[in-house]
DRENDO-1510 file (C-alpha; in Angstrom, 1 decimal, always signed):
<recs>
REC; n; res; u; v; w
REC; 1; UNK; -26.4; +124.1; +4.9 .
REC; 2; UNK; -24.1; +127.1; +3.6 .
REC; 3; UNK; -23.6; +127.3; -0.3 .
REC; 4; UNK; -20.5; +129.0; -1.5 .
REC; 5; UNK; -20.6; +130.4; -4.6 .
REC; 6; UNK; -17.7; +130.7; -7.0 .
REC; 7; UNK; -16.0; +134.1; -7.3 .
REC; 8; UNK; -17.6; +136.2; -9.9 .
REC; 9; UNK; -21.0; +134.7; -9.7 .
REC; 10; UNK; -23.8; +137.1; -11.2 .
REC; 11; UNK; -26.8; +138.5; -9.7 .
REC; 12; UNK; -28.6; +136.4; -11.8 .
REC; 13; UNK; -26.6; +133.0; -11.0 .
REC; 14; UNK; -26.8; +134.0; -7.3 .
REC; 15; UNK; -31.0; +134.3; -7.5 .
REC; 16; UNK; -31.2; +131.7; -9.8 .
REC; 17; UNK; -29.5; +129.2; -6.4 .
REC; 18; UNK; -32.7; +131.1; -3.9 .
REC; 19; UNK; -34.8; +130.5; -6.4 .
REC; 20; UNK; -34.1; +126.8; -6.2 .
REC; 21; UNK; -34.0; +126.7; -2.8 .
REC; 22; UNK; -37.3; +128.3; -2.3 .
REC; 23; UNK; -39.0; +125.7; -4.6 .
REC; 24; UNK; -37.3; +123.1; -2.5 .
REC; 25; UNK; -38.8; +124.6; +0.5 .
REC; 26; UNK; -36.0; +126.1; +2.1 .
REC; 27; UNK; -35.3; +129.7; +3.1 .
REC; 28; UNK; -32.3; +131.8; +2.0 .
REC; 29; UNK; -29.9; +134.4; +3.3 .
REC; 30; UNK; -27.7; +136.1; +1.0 .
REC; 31; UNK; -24.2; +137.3; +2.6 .
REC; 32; UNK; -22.2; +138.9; -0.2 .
REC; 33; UNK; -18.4; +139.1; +0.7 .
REC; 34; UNK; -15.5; +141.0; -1.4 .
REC; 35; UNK; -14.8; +137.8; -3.3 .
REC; 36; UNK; -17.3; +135.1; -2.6 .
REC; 37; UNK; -21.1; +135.3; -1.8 .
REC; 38; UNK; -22.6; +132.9; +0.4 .
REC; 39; UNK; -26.2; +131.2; +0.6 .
REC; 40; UNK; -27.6; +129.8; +3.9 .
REC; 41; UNK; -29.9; +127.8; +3.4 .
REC; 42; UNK; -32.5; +127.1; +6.2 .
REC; 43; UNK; -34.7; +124.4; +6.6 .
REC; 44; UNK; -34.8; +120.8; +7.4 .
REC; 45; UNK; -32.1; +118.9; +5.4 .
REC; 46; UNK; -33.1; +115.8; +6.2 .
REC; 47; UNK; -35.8; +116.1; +3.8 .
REC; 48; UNK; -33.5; +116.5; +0.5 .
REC; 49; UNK; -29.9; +116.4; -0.2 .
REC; 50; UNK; -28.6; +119.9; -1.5 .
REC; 51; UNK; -25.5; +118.2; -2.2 .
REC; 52; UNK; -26.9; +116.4; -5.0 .
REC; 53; UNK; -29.6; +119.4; -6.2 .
REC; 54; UNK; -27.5; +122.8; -5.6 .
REC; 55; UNK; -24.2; +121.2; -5.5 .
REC; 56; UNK; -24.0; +120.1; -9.2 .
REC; 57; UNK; -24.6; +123.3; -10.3 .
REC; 58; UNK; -21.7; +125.0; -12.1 .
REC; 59; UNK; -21.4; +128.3; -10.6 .
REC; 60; UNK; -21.4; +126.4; -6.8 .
REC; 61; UNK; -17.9; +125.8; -5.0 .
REC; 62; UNK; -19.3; +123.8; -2.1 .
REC; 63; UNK; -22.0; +122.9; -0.3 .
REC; 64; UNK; -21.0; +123.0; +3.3 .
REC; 65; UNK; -23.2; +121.5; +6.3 .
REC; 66; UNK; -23.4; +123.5; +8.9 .
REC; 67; UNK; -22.4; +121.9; +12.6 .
REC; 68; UNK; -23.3; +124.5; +15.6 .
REC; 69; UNK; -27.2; +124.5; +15.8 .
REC; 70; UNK; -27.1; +127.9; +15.3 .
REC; 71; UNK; -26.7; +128.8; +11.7 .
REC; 72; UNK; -26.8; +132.3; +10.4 .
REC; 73; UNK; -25.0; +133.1; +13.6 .
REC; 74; UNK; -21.9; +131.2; +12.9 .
REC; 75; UNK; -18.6; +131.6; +11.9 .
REC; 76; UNK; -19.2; +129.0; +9.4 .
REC; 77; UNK; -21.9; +131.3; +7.7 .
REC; 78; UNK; -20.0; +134.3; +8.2 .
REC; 79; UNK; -16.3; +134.4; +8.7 .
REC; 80; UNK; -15.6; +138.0; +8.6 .
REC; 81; UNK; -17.0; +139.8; +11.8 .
REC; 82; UNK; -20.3; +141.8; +11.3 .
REC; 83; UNK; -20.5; +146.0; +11.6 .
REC; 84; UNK; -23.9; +147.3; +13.3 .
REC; 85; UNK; -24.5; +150.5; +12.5 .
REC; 86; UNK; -26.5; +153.1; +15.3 .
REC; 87; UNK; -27.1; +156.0; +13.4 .
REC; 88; UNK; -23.6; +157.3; +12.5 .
REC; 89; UNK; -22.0; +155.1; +15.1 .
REC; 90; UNK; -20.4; +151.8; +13.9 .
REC; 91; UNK; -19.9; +148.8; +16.4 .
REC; 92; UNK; -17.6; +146.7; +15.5 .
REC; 93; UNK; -14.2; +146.9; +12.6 .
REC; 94; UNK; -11.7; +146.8; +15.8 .
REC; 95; UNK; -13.5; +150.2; +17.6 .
REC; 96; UNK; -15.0; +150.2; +21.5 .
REC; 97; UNK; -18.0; +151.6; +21.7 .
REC; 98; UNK; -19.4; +153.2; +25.0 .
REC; 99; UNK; -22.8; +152.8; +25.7 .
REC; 100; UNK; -24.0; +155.1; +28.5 .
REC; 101; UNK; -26.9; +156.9; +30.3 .
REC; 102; UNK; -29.3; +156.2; +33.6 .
REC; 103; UNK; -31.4; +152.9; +34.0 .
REC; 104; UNK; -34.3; +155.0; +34.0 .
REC; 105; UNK; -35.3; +158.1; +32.5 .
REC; 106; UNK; -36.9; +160.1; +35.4 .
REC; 107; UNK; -37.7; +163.6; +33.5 .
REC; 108; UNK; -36.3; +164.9; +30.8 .
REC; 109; UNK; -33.7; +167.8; +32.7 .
REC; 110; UNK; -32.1; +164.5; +34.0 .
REC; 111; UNK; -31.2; +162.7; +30.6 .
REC; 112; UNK; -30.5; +165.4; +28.8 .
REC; 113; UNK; -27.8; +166.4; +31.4 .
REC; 114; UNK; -26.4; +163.0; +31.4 .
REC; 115; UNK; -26.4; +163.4; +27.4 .
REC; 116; UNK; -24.1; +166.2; +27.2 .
REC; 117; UNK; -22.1; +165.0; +30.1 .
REC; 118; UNK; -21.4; +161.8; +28.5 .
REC; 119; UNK; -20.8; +162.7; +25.4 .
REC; 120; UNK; -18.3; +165.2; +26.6 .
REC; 121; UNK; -16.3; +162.1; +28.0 .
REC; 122; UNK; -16.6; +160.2; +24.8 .
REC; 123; UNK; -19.4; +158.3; +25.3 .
REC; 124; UNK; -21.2; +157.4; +21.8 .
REC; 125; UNK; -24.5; +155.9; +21.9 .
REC; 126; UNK; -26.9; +157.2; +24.9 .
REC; 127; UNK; -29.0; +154.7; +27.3 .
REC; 128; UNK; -32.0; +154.8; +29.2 .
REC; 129; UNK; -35.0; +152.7; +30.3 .
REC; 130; UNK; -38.2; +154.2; +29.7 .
REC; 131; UNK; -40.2; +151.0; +30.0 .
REC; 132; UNK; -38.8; +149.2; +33.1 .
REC; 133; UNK; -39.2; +145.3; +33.8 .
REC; 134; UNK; -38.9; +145.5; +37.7 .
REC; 135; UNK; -38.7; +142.3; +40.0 .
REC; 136; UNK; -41.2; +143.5; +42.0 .
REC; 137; UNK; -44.6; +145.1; +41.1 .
REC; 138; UNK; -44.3; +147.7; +43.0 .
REC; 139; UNK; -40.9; +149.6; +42.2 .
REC; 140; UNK; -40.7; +152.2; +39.6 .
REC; 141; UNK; -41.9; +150.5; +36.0 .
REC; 142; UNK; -40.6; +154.0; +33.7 .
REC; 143; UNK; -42.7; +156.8; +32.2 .
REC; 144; UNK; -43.4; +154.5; +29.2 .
REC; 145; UNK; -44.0; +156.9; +25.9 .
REC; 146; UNK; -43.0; +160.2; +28.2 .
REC; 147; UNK; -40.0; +158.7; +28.8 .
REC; 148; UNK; -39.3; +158.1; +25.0 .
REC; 149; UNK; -40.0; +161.3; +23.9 .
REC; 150; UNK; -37.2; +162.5; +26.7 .
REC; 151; UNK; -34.7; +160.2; +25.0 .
REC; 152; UNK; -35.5; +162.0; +21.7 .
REC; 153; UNK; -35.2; +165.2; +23.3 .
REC; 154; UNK; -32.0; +163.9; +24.7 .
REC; 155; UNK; -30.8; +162.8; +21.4 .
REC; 156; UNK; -31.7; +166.3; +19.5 .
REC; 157; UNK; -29.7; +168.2; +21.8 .
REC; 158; UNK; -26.7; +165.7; +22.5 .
REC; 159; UNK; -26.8; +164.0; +18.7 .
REC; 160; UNK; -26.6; +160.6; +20.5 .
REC; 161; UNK; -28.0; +157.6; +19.1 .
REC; 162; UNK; -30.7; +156.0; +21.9 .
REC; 163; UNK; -31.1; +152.3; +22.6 .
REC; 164; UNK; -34.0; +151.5; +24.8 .
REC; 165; UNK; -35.7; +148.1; +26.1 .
REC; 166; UNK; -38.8; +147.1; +24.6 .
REC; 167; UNK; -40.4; +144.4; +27.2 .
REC; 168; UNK; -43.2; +143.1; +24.9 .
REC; 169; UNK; -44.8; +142.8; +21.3 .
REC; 170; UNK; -47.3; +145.1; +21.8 .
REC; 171; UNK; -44.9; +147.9; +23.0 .
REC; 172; UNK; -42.1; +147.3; +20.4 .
REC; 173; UNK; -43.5; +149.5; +17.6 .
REC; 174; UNK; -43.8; +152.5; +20.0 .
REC; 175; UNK; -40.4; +151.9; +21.2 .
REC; 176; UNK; -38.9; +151.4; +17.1 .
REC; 177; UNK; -40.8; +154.9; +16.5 .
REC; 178; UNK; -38.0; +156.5; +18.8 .
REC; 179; UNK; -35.3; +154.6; +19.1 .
REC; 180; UNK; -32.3; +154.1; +17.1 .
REC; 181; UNK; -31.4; +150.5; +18.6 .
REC; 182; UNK; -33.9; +148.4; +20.3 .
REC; 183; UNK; -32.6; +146.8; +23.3 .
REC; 184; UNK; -33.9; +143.2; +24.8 .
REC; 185; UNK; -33.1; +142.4; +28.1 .
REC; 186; UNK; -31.6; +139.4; +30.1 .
REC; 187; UNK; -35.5; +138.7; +31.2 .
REC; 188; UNK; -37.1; +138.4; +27.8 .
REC; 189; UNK; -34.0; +136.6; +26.1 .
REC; 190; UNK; -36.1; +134.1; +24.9 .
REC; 191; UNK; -39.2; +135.6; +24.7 .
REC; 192; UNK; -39.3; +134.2; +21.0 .
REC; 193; UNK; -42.3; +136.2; +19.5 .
REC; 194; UNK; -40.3; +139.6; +20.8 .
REC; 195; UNK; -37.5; +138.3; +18.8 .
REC; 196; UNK; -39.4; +137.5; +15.7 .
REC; 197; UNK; -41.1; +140.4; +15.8 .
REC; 198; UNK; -37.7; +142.5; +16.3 .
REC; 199; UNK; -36.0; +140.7; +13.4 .
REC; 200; UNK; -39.1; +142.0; +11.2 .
REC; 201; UNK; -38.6; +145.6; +12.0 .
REC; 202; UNK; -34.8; +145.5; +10.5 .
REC; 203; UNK; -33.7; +147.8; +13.1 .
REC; 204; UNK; -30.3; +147.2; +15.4 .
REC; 205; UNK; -31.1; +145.0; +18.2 .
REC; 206; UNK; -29.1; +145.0; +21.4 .
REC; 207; UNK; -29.5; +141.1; +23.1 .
REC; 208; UNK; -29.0; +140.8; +26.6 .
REC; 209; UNK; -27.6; +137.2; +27.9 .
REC; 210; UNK; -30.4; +135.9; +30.3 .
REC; 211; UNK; -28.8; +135.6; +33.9 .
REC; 212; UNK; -29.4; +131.6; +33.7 .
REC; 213; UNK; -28.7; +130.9; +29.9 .
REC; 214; UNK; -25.9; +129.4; +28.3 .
REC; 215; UNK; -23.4; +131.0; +25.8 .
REC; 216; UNK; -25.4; +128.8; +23.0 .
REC; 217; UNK; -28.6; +130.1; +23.7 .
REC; 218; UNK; -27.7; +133.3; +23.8 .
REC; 219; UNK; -26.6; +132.7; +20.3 .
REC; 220; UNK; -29.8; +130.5; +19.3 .
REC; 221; UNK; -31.8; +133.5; +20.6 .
REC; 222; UNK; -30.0; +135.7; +18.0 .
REC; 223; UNK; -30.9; +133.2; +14.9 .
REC; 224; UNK; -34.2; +133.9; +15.6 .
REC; 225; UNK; -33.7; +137.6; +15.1 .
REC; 226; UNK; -31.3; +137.1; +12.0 .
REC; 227; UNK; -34.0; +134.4; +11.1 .
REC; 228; UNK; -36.0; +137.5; +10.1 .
REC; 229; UNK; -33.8; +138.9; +7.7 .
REC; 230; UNK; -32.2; +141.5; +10.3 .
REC; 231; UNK; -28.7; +140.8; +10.8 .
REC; 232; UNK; -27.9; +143.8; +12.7 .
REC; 233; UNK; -27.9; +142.4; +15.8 .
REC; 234; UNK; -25.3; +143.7; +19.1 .
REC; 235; UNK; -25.2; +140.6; +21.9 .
REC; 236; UNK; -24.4; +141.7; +25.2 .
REC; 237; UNK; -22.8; +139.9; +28.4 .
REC; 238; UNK; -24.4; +141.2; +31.7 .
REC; 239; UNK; -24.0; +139.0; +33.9 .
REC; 240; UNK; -25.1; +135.3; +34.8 .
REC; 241; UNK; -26.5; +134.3; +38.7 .
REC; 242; UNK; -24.1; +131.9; +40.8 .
REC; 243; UNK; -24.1; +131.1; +44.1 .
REC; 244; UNK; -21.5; +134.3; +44.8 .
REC; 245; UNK; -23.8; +137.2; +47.1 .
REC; 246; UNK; -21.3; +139.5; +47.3 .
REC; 247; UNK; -22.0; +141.0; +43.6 .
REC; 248; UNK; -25.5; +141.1; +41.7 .
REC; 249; UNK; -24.4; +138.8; +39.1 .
REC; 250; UNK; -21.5; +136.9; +37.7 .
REC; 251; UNK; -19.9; +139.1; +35.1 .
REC; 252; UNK; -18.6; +136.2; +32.8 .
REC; 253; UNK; -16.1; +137.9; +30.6 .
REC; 254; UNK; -15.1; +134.3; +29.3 .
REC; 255; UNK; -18.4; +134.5; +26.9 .
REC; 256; UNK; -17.0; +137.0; +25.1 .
REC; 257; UNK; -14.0; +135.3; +24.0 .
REC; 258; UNK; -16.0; +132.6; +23.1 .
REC; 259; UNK; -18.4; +134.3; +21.5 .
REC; 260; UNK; -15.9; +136.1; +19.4 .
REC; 261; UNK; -14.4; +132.3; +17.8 .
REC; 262; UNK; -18.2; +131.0; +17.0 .
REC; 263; UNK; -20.0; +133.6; +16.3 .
REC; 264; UNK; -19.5; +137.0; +13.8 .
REC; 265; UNK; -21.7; +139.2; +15.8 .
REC; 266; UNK; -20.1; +141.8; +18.0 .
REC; 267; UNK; -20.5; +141.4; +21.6 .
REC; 268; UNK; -20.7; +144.0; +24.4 .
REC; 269; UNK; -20.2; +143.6; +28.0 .
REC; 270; UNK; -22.5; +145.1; +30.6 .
REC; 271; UNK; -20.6; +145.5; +34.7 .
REC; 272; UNK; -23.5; +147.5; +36.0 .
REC; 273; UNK; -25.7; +144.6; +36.0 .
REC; 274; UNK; -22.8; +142.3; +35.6 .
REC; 275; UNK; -21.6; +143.4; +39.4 .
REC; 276; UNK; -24.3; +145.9; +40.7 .
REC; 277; UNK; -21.7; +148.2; +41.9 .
REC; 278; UNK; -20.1; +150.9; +40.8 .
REC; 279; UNK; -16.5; +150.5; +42.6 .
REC; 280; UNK; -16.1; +147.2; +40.3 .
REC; 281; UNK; -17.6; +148.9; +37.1 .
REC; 282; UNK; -14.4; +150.9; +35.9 .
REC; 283; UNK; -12.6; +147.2; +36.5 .
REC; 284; UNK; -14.8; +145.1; +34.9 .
REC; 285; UNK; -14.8; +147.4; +31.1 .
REC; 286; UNK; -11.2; +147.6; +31.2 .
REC; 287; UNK; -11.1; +143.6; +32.0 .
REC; 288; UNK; -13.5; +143.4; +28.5 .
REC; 289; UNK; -11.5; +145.2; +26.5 .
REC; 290; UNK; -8.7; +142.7; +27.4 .
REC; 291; UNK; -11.3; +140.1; +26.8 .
REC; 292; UNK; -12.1; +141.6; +23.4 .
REC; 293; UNK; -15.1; +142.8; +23.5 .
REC; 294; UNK; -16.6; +145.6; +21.0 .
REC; 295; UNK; -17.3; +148.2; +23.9 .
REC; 296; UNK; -19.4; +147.9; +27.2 .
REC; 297; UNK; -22.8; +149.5; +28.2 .
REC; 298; UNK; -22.7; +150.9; +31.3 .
REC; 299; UNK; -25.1; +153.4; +33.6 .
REC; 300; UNK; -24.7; +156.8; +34.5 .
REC; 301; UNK; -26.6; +159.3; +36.6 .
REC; 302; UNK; -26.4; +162.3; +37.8 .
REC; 303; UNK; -27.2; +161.5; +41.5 .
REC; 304; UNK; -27.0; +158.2; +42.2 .
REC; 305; UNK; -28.3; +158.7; +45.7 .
REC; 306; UNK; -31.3; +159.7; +44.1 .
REC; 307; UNK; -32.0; +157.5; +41.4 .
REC; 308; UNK; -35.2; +155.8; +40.8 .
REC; 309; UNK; -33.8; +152.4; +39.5 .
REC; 310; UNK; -30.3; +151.0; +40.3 .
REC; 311; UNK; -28.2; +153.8; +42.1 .
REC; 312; UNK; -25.5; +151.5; +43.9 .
REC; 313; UNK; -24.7; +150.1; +40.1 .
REC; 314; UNK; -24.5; +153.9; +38.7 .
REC; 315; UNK; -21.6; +155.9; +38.1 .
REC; 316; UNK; -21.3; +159.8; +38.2 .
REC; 317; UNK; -20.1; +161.3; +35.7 .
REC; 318; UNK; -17.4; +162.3; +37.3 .
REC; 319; UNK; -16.9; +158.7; +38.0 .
REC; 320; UNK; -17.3; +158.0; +33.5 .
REC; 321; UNK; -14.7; +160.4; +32.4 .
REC; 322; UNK; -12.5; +158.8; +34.8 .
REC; 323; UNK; -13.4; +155.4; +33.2 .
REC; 324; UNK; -13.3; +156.8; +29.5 .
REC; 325; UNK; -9.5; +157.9; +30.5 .
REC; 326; UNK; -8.2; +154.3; +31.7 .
REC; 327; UNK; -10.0; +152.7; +28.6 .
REC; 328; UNK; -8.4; +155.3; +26.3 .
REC; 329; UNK; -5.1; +154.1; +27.6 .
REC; 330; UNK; -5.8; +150.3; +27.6 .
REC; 331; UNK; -7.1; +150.7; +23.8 .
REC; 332; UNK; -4.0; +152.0; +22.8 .
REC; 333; UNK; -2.2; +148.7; +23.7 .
REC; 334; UNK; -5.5; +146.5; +22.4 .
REC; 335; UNK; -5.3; +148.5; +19.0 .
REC; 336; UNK; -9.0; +149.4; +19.3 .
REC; 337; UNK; -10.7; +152.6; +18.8 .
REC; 338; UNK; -12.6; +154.7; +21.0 .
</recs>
């Protein structure tokens, strides 16, 4: 259920409603807008009607049930859209955020070059795998904590933000001790403890869409997180499998749309994973910012010839200020910011 409190209601009126919730058994989240501030409350409501308990009080406009199964995730809990903020960077408020950097940090000469070369193109936030959830056992997993201590490195001398994938619980703290964003990928999507334990840290999370999940549990993934108090959460289309061979994945830009009418997180789209080739990658970004999408994460390396993890998918960086050009002119028309 959502509570909407009258405009002008105190502090005190507003903790006097979570107090009464809480006693009722129910948890509460606290969104405080310009004008109104609205309660979720969360729990099961078949046990007691709020209508009749919070409802009556004075200082309450409405009690509103809340129809998607997802709660703090919807546009009926939050209407306005919701700003992450990665370090100085903001994602979200109508600007296009790009995301770059290798799949995998291989030493710590190779991502602090692609640093500074990205962020002389205008890329923002800086990427790269340090723990790496391979399909098979025997390809390159990442340096682990080496590799994290390269991204720091990386970001000192670039002043990037990182985001990095955490694969477990166990690793997740070592990962939140460097990183600026913790990203979860399309394998542990719901990996429930990892997002529980994520939405305790209250640091920015970056959810990847699972290649076989549906738009609405991509979304019920992300309650768990917001669940936890964090609300900073970035979701991220990357690609779903379908019977098509000729790309690594489905890129399904009609999420983001989608996403964007039920949901007030930002959204991200991913076409290295979302096509696995980096002739359709420049393409793909300039197709999500038609689609509306808050920026797209994409990879970069030096040498892709020689990369550890996911070459064909890569683009030089050559290849990115090319791509950072066409979306500068595309963003223009979309009104967005780069």
């Amino acid at each position: 259920m959502i509570i909407v409190l009258r405009s002008g209601a105190t502090q005190e009126q507003i903790d006097d409603v979570v107090k009464r919730l809480e006693k009722l058994g129910f948890g509460a989240h606290v969104s405080q807008g310009v004008e109104r501030t609205i309660i979720g409350a969360i729990g099961d409501e078949r046990r007691v009607n709020l209508e009749e308990k919070i409802g009556v009080l004075p200082f309450v406009e409405k009690v509103i049930p809340v129809l998607a199964p997802y709660r703090l995730t919807s546009r009926e809990f939050r209407e306005a859209d919701t700003t992450v903020k990665v370090g100085d960077v903001e994602i979200g408020m109508g600007k296009f955020v790009l995301i770059a950097g290798p799949c995998s940090v291989e030493s710590e000469e190779q991502i602090v070059e692609t640093a500074l070369r990205i962020k002389e193109a205008g890329a923002k936030i800086l990427r790269g795998g340090a723990f790496k959830p391979r399909t098979s056992p025997y390809s390159f997993q990442g340096l682990a904590e080496e590799g994290l201590k390269f991204l720091a490195k990386a970001r000192e001398v670039s002043g990037l933000p990182i985001v990095t994938e955490a694969l477990g619980v166990e690793e997740l703290p070592l990962v939140a001790e460097y990183a600026d964003m913790i990203q979860i990928g399309a394998r542990n999507m719901q990996n429930f403890r990892l997002l529980e334990a994520a939405g305790r840290l209250h640091k920015p999370v970056l959810l990847k869409r699972g290649m076989m999940n549906t738009v609405e549990e991509l979304l019920m993934s992300a309650e768990y997180i917001l669940a936890q108090g964090n609300h900073q959460v970035v979701l991220c289309e990357r690609g779903i499998r379908t019977f098509e061979p000729s790309t690594r994945n489905t890129l399904d830009l009609s999420c983001i749309p989608l996403v964007k009418m039920q949901s007030h997180l930002p959204i991200l789209a991913d076409p290295s994973h979302g096509t696995g080739r980096s002739d359709l990658v420049e393409t793909m970004s300039l197709a999500a910012l038609a689609a509306g999408a808050d920026g797209v994460i994409v990879e970069v390396h030096p040498n892709p010839v020689e990369a550890l993890s996911d070459g064909p998918q890569s683009l030089t960086p050559e290849q990115f200020y090319h791509l950072v050009r066409e979306i500068k002119k595309l963003a223009v028309v979309m009104e967005k910011e780069v």
